[in-house]
Residue frames relative to the residue before (quaternion, step in Angstrom):
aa qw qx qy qz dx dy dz
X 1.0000 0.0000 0.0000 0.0000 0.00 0.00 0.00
X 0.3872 -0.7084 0.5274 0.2648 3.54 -0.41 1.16
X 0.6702 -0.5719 0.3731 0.2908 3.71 -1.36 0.57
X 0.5205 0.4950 -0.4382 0.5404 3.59 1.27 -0.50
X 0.7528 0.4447 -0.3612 0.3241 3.57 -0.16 -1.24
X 0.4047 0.6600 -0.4238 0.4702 4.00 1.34 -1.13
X 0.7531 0.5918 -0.1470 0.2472 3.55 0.04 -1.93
X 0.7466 0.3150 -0.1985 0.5514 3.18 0.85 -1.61
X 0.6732 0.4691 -0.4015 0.4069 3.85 0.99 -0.20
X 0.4527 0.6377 -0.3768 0.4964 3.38 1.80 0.20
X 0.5658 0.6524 -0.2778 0.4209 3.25 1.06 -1.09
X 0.7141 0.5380 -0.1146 0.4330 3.10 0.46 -2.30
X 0.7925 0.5472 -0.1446 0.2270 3.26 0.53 -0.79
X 0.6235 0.4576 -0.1117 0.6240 2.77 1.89 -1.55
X 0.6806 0.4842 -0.3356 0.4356 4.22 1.47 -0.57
X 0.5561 0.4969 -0.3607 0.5601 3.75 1.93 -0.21
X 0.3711 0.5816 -0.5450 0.4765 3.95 0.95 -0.34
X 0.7399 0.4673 -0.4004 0.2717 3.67 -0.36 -1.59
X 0.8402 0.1429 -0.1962 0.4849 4.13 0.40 -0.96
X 0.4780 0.4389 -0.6552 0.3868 3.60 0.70 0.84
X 0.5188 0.7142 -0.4166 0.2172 3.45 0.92 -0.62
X 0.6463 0.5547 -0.1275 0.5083 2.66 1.15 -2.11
X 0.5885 0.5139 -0.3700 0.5026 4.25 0.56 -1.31
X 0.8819 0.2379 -0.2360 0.3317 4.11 -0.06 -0.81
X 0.8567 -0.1042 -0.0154 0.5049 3.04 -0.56 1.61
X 0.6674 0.5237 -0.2849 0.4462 3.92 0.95 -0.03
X 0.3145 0.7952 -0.4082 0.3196 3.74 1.29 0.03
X 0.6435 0.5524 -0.1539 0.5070 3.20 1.09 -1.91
X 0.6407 0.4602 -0.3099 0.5307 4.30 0.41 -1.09
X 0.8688 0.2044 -0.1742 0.4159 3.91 0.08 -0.51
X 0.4563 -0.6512 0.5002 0.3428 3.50 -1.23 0.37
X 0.7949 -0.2986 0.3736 0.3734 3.40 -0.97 -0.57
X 0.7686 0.3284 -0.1168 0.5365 2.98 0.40 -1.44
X 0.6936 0.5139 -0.2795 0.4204 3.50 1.04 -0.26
X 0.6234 0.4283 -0.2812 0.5906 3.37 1.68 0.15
X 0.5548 0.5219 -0.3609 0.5381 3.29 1.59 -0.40
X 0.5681 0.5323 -0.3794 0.5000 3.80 1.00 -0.57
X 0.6784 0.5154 -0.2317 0.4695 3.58 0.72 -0.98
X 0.7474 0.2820 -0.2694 0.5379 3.68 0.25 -0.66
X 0.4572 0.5182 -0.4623 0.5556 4.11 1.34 -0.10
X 0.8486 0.3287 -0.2106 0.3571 3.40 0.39 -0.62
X 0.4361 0.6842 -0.1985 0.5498 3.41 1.53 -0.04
X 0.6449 0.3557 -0.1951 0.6477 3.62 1.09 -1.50
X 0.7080 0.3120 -0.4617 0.4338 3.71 0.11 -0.92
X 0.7349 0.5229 -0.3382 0.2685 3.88 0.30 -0.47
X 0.4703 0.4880 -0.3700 0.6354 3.37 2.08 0.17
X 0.6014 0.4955 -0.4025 0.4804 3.36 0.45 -0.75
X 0.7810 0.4388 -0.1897 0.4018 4.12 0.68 -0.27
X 0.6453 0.4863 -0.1875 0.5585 2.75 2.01 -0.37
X 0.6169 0.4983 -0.3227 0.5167 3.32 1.69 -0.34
X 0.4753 0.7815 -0.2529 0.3153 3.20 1.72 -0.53
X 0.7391 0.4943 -0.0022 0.4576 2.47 1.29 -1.57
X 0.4701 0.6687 -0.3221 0.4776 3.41 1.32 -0.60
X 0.7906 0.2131 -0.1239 0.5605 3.50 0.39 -1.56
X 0.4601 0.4038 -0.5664 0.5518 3.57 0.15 0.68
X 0.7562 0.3262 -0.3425 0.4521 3.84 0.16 -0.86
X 0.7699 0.3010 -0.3093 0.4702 3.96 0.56 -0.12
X 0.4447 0.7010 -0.3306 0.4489 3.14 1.29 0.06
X 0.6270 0.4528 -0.1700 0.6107 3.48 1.46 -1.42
X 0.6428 0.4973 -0.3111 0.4927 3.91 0.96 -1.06
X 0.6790 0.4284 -0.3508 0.4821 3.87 0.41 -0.39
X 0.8442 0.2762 -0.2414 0.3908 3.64 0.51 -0.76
C-alpha cells in the first residue's frame, strides 16, 4: 500500500471516529452545540490535514 493511500485512510478514519463516537451511547453527555463545536473542529482539522498531505506529495512528485 503506497504511503499516500495509508494516510488518506488514516485521515478517513480518524474524521469518521468523531460522529460514531458521538452516535453510540454518547448523545445523552453533550449538548448540541457542543458536538456541533466538535465536528466544526474536527472538519476544519481534516481540512489541514488533507492540506497538508497534498502539499507533502505534491513536493515528492516534482
Amino acid at each position: 500500500m503506497s504511503d499516500r493511500k495509508f494516510l488518506t485512510i488514516v485521515g478517513v478514519i480518524s474524521y469518521v471516529s468523531w460522529p460514531v463516537y458521538f452516535l453510540i451511547d454518547r448523545s445523552h453527555e453533550y449538548k448540541m452545540a457542543e458536538i456541533t463545536e466538535a465536528m466544526t473542529f474536527a472538519t476544519s482539522a481534516l481540512i489541514v490535514y488533507a492540506l497538508v498531505l497534498f502539499l507533502h506529495f505534491r513536493k515528492e512528485a516534482g
